[in-house]
BADRENVEX-812034 format. One line per field, with one value per residue (C-alpha): x, y, z negated; chain; residue number from 1. Coordinates in steps of 0.02 Angstrom, whole numbers, plus 50000, padded with zeros to 5 digits. Last residue first. Example, Ala and Ser with C-alpha at 12.3 -4.5 7.8 and 13.67 -1.06 7.14 Angstrom:
// BADRENVEX-812034
u	c(50684	50615)
v	c(49947	49775)
w	c(49643	49610)
chaine	c(A	A)
num	c(2	1)
***
This chain:
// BADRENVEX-812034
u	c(59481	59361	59366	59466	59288	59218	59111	58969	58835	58697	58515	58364	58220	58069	58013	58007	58194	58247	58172	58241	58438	58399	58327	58476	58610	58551	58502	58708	58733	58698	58527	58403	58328	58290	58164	58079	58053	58149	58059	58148	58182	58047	58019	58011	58024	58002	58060	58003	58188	58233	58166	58317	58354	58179	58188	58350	58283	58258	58394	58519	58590	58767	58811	58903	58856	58734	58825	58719	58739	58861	58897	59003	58991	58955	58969	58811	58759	58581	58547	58424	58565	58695	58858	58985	58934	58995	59166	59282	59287	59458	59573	59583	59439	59447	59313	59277	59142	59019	58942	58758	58789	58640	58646	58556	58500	58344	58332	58234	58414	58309	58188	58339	58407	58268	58218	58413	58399	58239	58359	58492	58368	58308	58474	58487	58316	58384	58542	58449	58333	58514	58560	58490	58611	58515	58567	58497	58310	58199	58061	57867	57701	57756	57919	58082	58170	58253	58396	58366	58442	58578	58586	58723	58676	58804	58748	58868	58989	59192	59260	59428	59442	59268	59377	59519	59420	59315	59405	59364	59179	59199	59218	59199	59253	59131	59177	59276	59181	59008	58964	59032	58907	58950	58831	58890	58776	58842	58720	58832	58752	58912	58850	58906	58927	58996	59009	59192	59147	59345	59369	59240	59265	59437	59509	59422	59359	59564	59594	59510	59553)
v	c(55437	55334	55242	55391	55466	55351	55205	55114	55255	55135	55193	55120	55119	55181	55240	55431	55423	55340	55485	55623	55534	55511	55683	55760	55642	55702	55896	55897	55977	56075	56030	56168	56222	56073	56021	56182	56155	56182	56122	55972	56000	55890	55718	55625	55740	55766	55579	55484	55489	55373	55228	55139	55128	55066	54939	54898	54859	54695	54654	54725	54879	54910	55078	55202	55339	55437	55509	55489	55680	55696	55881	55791	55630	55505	55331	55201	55020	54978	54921	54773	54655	54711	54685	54550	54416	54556	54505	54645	54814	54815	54969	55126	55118	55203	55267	55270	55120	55217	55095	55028	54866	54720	54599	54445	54417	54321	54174	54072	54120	54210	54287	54349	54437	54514	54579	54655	54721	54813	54885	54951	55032	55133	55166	55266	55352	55386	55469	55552	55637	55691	55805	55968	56026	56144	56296	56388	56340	56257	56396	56343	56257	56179	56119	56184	56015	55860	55788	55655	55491	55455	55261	55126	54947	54806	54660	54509	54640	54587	54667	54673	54676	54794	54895	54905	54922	55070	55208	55129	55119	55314	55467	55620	55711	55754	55868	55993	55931	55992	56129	56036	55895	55732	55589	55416	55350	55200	55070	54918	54756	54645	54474	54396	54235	54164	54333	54367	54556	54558	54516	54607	54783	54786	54698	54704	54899	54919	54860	54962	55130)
w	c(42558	42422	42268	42173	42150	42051	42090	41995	41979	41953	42043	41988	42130	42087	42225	42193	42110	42282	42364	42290	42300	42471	42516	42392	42494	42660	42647	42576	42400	42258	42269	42150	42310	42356	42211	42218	42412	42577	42729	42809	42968	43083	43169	42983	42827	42641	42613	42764	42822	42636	42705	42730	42524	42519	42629	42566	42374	42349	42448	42329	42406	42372	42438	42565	42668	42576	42431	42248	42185	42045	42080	42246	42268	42173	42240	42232	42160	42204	42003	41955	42050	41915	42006	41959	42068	42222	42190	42168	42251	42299	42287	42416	42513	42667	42781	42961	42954	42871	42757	42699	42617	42593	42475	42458	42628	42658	42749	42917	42993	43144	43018	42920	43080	43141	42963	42987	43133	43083	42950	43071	43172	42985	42987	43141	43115	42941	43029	43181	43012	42923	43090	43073	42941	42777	42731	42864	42816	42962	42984	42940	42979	43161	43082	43207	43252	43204	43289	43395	43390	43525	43509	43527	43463	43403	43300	43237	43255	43219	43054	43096	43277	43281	43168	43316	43453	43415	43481	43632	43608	43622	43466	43475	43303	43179	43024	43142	43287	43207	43335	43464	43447	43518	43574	43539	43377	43324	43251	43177	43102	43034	42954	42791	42712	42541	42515	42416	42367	42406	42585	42649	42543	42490	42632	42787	42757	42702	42866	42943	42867)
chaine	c(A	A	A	A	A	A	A	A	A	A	A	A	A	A	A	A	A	A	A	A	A	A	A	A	A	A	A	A	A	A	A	A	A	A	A	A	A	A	A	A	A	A	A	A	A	A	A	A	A	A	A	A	A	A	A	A	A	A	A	A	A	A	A	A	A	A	A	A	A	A	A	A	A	A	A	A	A	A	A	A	A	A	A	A	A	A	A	A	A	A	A	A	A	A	A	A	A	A	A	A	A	A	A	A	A	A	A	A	A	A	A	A	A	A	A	A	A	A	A	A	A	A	A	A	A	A	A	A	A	A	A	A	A	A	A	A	A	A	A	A	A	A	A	A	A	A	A	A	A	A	A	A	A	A	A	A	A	A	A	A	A	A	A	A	A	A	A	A	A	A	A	A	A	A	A	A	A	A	A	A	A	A	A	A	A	A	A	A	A	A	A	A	A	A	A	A	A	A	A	A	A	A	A	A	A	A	A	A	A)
num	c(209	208	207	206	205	204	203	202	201	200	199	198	197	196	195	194	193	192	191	190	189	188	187	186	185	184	183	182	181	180	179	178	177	176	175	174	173	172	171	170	169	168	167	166	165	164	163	162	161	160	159	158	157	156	155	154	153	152	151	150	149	148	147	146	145	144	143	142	141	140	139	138	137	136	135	134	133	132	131	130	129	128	127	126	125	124	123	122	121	120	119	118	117	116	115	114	113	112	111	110	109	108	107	106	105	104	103	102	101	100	99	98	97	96	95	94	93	92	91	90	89	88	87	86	85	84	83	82	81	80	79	78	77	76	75	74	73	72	71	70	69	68	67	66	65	64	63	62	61	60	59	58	57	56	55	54	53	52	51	50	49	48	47	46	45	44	43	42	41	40	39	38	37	36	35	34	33	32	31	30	29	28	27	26	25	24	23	22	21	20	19	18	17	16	15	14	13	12	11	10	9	8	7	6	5	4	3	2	1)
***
């Protein structure tokens, strides 16, 4: 899995330079183990080899709660609002970082470290910069943990936990209840269609393990 991050994602978008912002989230739900194993720093060592962190921050988000005007639906995980709170750290991380290198980055890529690509991605010249570049997941819905974000766009990308929700469950509307998927990737996929931003389903299925 690491080495095919190094690989077919680092190696092969060919940035002239690139920095590593991780935001690892620690705590461990039994409920979810058999999606979500525990994980420690340890575990870690060998991606963090790879792809060394230029940033590393450890947080135990919250997940969200009951919402004072109505009942959290069953169908929907509790856990996407820690995740946007997560990446919406990673963000102000990155501001930090530009203003420290007196420079915007180009590109910005949002990825899970635990998964595997299976062929190269190609140099990141290629891509359309009017297009944040996504995989489809299941029923075509844009998946949540991996895309290329042009710059342009990240802080809208990151935004996507002020979608329908911030501290609290989402409350299921007409839009939702048509989602034939995850709470996450139909708040982000909602969201980024209320902002505007164009969305370029670039990667197949086969792209991913």
């Amino acid at each position: 899995v690491y080495l095919s991050l190094r690989r077919n994602l680092i190696n092969s978008l060919n940035f002239t330079s690139w920095q590593a912002i991780y935001v690892i989230d620690l705590s461990f739900d039994p409920a979810a183990a058999f999606k979500t194993p525990k994980v420690t720093m340890a575990d870690l060592i060998d991606v963090f080899t790879l792809v060394f962190p230029s940033v590393l921050i450890t947080t135990t988000a919250n997940r969200e709660g009951q919402h004072p005007n109505g009942t959290c639906p069953l169908r929907w995980a509790r856990g996407c609002n820690a995740q946007w709170k997560d990446l919406e750290t990673c963000m102000a991380q990155i501001r930090l970082q530009e203003v420290q290198r007196s420079k915007q980055f180009d590109w910005v890529v949002r990825l899970r470290p635990d998964i595997q690509f299976t062929y190269p991605l190609g140099n990141i010249r290629v891509y359309d910069g009017s297009f944040v570049h996504a995989f489809s997941a299941l029923h075509s819905e844009i998946w949540d943990g991996f895309a290329l974000i042009p710059r342009h766009f990240a802080d809208k990308y990151f935004s996507a936990r002020q979608y329908g929700g911030t501290e609290y469950c989402w409350l299921e509307g007409p839009s939702a209840r048509a989602a034939r998927s995850s709470d996450c990737q139909t708040r982000l996929g909602l969201h980024l269609e209320a902002e505007g931003v164009p969305v370029a389903r670039s990667f197949p299925r086969s792209l991913l393990e």
